[in-house]
C-alpha positions as CSV (number, residue, x, y, z in Angstrom):
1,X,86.4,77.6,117.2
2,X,84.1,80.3,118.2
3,X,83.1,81.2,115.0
4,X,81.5,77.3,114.8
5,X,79.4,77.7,118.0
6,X,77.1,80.2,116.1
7,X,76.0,77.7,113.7
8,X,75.4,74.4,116.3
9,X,71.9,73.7,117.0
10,X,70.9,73.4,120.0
11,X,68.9,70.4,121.5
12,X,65.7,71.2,121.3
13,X,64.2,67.5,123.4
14,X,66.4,64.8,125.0
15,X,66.8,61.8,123.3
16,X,66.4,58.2,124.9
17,X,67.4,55.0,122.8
18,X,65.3,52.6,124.4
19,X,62.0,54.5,124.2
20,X,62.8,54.4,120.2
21,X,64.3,51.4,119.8
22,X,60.9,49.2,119.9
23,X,59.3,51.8,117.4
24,X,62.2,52.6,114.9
25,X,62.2,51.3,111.8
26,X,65.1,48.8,111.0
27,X,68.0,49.7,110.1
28,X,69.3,50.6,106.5
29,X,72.6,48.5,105.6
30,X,75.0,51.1,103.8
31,X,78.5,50.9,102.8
32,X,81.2,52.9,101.8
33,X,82.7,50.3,99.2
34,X,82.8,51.7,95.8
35,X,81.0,50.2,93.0
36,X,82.7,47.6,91.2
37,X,83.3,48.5,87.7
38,X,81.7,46.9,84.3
39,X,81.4,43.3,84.7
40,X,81.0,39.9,83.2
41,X,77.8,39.8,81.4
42,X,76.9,43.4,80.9
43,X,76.0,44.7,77.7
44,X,78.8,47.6,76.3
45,X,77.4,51.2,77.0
46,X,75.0,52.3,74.1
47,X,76.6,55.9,73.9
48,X,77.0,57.9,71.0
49,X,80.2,60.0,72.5
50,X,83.5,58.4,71.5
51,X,84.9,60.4,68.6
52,X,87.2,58.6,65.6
53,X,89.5,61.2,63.5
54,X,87.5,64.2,64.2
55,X,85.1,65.8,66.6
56,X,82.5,65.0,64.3
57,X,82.9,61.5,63.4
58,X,80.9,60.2,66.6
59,X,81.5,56.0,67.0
60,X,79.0,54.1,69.3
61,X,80.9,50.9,70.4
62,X,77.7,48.6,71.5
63,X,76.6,49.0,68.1
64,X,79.9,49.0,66.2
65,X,80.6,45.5,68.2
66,X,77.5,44.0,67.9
67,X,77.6,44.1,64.0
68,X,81.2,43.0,64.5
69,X,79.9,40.3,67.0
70,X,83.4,40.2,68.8
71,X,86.3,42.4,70.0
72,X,88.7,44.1,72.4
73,X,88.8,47.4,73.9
74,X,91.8,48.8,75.2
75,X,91.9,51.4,77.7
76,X,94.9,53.2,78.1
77,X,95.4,56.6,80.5
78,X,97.1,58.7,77.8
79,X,97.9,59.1,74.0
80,X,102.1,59.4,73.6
81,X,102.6,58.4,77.0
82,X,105.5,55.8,77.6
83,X,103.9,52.7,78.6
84,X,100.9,53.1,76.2
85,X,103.2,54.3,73.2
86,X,106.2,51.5,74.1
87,X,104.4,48.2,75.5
88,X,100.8,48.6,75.8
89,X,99.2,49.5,72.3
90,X,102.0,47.9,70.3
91,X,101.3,44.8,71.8
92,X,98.4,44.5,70.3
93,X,99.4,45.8,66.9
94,X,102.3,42.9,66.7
95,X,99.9,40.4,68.3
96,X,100.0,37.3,65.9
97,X,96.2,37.0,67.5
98,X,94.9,40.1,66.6
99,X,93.0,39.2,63.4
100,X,91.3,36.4,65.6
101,X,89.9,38.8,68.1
102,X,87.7,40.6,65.9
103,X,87.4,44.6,65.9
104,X,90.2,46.3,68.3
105,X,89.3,49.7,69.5
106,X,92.1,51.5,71.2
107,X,89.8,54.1,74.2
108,X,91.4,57.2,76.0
109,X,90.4,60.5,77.6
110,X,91.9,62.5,74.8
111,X,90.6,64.7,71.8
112,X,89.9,63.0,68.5
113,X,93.1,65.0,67.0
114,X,95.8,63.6,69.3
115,X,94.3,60.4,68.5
116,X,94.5,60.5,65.2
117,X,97.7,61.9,65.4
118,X,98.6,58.9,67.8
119,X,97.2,56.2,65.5
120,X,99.1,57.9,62.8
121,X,102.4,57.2,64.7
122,X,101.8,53.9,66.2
123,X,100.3,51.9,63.1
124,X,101.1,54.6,59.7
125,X,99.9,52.6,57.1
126,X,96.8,51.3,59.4
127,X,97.5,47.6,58.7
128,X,96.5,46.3,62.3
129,X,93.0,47.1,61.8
130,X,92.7,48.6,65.1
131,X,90.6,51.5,65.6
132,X,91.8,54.4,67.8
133,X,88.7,56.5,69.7
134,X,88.6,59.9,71.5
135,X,86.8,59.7,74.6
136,X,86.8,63.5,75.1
137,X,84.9,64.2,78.2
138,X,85.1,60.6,79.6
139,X,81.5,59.7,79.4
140,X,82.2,56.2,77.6
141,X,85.0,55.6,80.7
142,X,82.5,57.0,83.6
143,X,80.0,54.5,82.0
144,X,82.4,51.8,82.5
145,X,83.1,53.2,85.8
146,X,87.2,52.9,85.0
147,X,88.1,56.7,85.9
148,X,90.4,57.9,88.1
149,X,92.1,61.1,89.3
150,X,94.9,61.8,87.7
151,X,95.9,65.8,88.3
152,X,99.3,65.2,89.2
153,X,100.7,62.9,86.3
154,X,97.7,64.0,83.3
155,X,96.2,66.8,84.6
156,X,92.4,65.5,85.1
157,X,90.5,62.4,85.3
158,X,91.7,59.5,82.8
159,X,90.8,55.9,82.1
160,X,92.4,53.2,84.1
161,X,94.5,50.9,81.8
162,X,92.1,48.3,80.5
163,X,90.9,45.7,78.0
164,X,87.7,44.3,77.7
165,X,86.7,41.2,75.4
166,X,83.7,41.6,74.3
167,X,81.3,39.3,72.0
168,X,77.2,39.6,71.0
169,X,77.8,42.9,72.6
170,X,78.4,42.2,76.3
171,X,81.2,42.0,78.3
172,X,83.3,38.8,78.2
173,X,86.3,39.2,80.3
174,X,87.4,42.0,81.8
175,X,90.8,42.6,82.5
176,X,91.8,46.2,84.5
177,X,95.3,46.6,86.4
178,X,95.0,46.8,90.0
179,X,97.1,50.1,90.3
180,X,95.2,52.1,87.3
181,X,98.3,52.4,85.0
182,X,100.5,49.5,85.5
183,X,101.1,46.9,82.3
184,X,100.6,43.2,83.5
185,X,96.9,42.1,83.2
186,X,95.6,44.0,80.4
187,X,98.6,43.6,78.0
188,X,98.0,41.6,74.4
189,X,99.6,38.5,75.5
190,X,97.6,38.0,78.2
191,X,94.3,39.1,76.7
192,X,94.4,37.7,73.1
193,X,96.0,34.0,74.7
């Protein structure tokens, strides 16, 4: 503890709260609460960073679903994991309502070759429709503000699991799960219903 006494400051002029209290301006209100995520209402990121296929095959989702004028996007953590690769993204492939929900784009922290490689495996001939994007340095997730830390299960920071209905280009519903990965709130039958 020693070695912290060298860098205190000293007082350099007592302090008296009531000689500043009638001259001090009031108080700022701050909180520690972290800001909500993307919400009801506000328009889809216009960011040209997502990546479809290849590196350089960029895909801008507030333009791609405004000309579509509605959609999903699903959010999932990781390419080949279980729960995206068994229940989450297959839901929505096998969804009787898929057609109805307009263009599907299927959004993870991942290059644009393991998502190829992951579309190629989930849907081979492609039929669904659905669109699979490489967010490869999480700039459309931190956007959306549906990161987290994930070092001990992916390795870095991935997208919560997600889907958000969007139409005219703004956010419709929003559906995230509550423990970032879980599959209850954001799976096809409860989002295409």
């Amino acid at each position: 503890m020693a070695f912290r006494a060298a860098f205190r400051r000293a007082p350099t002029k007592s302090f008296s709260l009531a000689a500043t209290t009638a001259t001090a301006a009031p108080a700022r209100h701050f909180h520690a609460t972290p800001r909500a995520f993307v919400k009801v209402g506000e328009p889809i990121p216009d960011l040209e960073v997502l990546q479809e296929n290849s590196p350089g095959n960029m895909v801008n989702l507030a333009k791609e679903l405004q000309a579509a004028g509605k959609g999903v996007i699903v959010g999932v953590p990781a390419a080949f994991s279980g729960a995206c690769s068994q229940t989450h993204v297959p839901g929505y492939i096998q969804h009787p309502k898929l057609k109805e929900a307009g263009q599907v784009f299927v959004v993870s922290v991942n290059d644009a070759f393991v998502m190829k490689a992951w579309a190629d495996q989930l849907d081979p001939t492609h039929e669904s429709g659905i669109r699979f994007l490489a967010d490869p340095a999480g700039e459309f997730t931190k956007a959306l503000d549906l990161g987290f830390e994930a070092p001990p299960i992916f390795g870095d920071k991935r997208s919560k699991r997600y889907a958000i209905v969007v139409e005219d280009g703004k956010v419709k519903a929003v559906h995230v799960e509550p423990d970032n990965t879980g599959t209850s709130v954001s799976l096809a039958e409860n989002v295409l219903a």
